[in-house]
C-alpha positions in Angstrom: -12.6 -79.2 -76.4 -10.0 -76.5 -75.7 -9.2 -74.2 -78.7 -5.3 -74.1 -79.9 -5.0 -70.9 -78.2 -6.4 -72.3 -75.1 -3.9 -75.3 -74.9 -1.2 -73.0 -75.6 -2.3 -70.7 -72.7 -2.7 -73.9 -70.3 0.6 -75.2 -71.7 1.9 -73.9 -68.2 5.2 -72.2 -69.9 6.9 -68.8 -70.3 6.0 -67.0 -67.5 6.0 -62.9 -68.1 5.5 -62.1 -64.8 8.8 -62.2 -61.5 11.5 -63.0 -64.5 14.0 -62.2 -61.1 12.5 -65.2 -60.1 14.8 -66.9 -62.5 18.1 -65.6 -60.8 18.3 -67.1 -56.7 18.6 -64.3 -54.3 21.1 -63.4 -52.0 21.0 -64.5 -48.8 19.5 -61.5 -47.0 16.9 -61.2 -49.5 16.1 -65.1 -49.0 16.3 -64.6 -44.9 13.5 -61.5 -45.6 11.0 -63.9 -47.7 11.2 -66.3 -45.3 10.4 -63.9 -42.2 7.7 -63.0 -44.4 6.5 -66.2 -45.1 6.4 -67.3 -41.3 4.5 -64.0 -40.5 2.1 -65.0 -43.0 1.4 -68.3 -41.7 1.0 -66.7 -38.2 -1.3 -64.5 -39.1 -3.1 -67.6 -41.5 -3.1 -69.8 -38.0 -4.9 -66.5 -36.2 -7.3 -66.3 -38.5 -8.1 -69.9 -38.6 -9.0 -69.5 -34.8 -10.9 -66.8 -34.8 -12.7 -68.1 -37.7 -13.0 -71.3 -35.8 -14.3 -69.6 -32.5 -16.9 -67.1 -34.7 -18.1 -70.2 -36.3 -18.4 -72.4 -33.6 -19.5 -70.5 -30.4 -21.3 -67.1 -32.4 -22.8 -69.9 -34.7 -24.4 -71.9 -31.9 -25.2 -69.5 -29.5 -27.7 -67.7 -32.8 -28.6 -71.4 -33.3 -30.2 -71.9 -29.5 -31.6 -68.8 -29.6 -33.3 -69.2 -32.9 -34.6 -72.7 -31.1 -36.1 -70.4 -27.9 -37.8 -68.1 -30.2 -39.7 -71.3 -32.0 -40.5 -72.5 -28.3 -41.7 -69.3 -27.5 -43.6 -68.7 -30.4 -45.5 -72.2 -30.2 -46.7 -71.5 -26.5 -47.9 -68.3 -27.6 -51.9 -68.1 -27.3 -53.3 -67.4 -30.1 -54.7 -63.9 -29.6 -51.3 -62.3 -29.7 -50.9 -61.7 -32.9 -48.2 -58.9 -32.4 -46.1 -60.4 -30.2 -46.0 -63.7 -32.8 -45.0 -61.1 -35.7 -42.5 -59.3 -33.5 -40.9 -63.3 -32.8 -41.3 -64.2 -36.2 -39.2 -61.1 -37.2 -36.5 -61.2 -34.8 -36.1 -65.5 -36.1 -35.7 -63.6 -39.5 -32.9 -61.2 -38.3 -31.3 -64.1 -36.4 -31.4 -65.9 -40.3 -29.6 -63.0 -41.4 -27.1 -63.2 -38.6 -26.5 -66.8 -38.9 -25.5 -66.0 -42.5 -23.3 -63.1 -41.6 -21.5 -65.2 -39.5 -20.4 -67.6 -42.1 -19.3 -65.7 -44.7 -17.0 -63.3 -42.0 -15.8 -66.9 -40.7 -15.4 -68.3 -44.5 -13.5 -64.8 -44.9 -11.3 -65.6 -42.4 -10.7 -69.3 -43.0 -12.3 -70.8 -46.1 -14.1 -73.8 -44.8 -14.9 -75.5 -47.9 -11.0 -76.4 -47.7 -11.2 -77.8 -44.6 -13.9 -80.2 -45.9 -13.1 -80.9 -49.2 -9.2 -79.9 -49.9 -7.9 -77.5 -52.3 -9.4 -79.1 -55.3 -12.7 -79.6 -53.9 -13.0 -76.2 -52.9 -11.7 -74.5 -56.3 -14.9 -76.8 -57.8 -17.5 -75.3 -55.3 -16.0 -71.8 -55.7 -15.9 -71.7 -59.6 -19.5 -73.5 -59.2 -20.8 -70.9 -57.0 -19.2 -68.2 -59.9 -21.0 -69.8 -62.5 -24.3 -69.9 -60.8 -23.6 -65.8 -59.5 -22.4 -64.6 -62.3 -23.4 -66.5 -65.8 -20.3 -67.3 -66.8 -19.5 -70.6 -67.8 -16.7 -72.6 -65.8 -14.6 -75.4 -67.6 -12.6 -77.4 -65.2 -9.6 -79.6 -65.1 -8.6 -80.7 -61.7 -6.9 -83.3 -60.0 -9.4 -86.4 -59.4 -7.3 -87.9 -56.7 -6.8 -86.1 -53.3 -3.2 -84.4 -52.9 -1.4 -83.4 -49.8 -0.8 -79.6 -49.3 0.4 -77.4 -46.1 -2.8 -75.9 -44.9 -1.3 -72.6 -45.4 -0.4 -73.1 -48.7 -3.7 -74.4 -49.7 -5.2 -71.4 -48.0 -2.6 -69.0 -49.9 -3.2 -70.4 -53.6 -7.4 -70.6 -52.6 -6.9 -66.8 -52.0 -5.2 -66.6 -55.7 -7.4 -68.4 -57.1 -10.5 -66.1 -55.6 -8.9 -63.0 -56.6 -8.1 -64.2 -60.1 -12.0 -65.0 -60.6 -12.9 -61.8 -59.0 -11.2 -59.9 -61.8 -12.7 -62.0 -64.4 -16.2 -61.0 -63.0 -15.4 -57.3 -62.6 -13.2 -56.4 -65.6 -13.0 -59.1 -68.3 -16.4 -59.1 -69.9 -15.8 -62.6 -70.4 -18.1 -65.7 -71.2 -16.2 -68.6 -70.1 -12.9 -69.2 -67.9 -11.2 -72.2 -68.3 -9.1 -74.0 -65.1 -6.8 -76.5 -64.3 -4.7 -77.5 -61.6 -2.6 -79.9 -62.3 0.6 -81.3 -60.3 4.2 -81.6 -62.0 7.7 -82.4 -60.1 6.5 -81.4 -56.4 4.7 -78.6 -57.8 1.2 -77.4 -57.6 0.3 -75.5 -60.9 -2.7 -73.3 -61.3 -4.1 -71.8 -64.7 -6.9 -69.6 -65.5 -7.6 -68.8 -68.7 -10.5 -66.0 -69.6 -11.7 -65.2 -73.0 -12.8 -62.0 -71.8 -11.7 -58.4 -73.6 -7.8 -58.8 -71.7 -5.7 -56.5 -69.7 -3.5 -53.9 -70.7 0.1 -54.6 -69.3 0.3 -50.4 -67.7 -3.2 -51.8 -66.4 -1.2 -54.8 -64.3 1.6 -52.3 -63.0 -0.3 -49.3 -61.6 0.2 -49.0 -57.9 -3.3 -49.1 -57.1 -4.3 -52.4 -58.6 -4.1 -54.2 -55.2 -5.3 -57.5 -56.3 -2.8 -58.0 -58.4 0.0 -57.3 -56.1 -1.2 -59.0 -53.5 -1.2 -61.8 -56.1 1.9 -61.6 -57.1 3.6 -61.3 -52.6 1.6 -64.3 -52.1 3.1 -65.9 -54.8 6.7 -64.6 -53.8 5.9 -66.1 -49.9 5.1 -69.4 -51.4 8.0 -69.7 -53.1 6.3 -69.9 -56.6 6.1 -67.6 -59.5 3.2 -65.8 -61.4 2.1 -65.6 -64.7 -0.5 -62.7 -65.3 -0.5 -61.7 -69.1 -3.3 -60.2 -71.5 -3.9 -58.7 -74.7 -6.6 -56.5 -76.4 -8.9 -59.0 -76.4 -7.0 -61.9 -76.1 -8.4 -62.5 -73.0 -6.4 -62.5 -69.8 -3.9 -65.9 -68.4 -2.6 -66.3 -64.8 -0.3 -68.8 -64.3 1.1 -70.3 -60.9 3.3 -72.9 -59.8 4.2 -72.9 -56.9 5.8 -75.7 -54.6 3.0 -78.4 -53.1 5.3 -78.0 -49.5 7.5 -75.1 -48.3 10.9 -75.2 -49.2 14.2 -75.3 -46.6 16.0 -72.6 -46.2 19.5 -72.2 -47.0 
């Protein structure tokens, strides 16, 4: 059961953060976010590829050679005891490189979204955050599949990871609540810790990176972002943003 404070939080209203959201920019401005934007997805495409090329060809080559070792190691007689040691570690290392491999191509490109769309791969993640981190995950999401730009999915995941990265570094929190939900062409996203909150000079220094680059993904998309917390309170983000990109003027 959610709390009155947690429905209020989840209510998906008032959002603190980008209130120059609320008046349209000039055309210039509008021309700049959309250069932006298309950079962004370039360099989302390039990453995709390289993530694709890392997993597929570095992944398979590590994969054969992890096979010849086992060969190897089979035909060995069995008075060689150190080369058999000096096989078995060098299958180990290619373990660890295998692994390597996939998180630097997950890095690049999530493939959990790929295989399971953006709700499916906000479950594994927060899933994953429980089991690293003890702290408890309630989740509201979307049961039926939902059509999103590949970009944009990749954009809100990346949110979505750096909002839960913050809860496990700073919030001394217990339990995060989060729901996507979908409203009028929108995509909303809340996530709701009840953790010791953030001071509002906290969320404007210039060095809190994650937060801005929060806040320019948000702006690319289109969308807007919430980010609000008091002395513990816990801390809210909030973000809607639109399920397909928007035409331009």
């Amino acid at each position: 059961m959610h709390t009155e404070a947690d429905k209020n939080a989840l209510a998906g209203e008032g959002f603190s953060e980008h209130r120059a959201l609320e008046n349209p920019p000039g055309k210039s401005e509008r021309e700049l976010r959309a250069l932006a934007a298309h950079s962004q997805s370039v360099r989302e495409a390039e990453r995709a590829r390289i993530s694709r090329e890392i997993h597929d060809e570095l992944g398979q080559a590590l994969t054969g050679l992890k096979m010849d070792l086992s060969w190897l190691e089979k035909r060995l007689p069995g008075d060689l005891a150190a080369p058999a040691a000096k096989i078995r570690s060098m299958s180990r290392l290619i373990d660890d490189t295998i692994r390597s491999v996939r998180r630097i191509a997950s890095a690049l490109r999530p493939q959990v979204l790929d295989e399971f769309g953006l709700a499916g791969a906000l479950r594994r993640q927060a899933r994953q955050f429980q089991a690293r981190t003890g702290i408890r995950c309630k989740m509201d999401l979307p049961a039926e599949p939902f059509a999103m730009d590949p970009e944009r999915a990749s954009d809100v995941f990346r949110i979505f990871q750096e909002a839960m990265t913050n809860v496990a570094r700073h919030a001394g929190a217990t339990r995060v609540t989060i729901q996507l939900r979908l409203e009028a062409g929108q995509l909303l996203l809340n996530v709701l810790d009840n953790g010791m909150g953030i001071p509002p000079a906290d969320m404007r220094r210039p060095d809190a990176l994650g937060l801005l680059g929060v806040r320019e993904r948000a702006l690319l998309l289109g969308g807007r972002v919430g980010i609000e917390g008091g002395d513990g309170e816990g801390t809210r983000l909030r973000l809607a943003v639109p399920l397909q990109p928007q035409a331009g003027p």
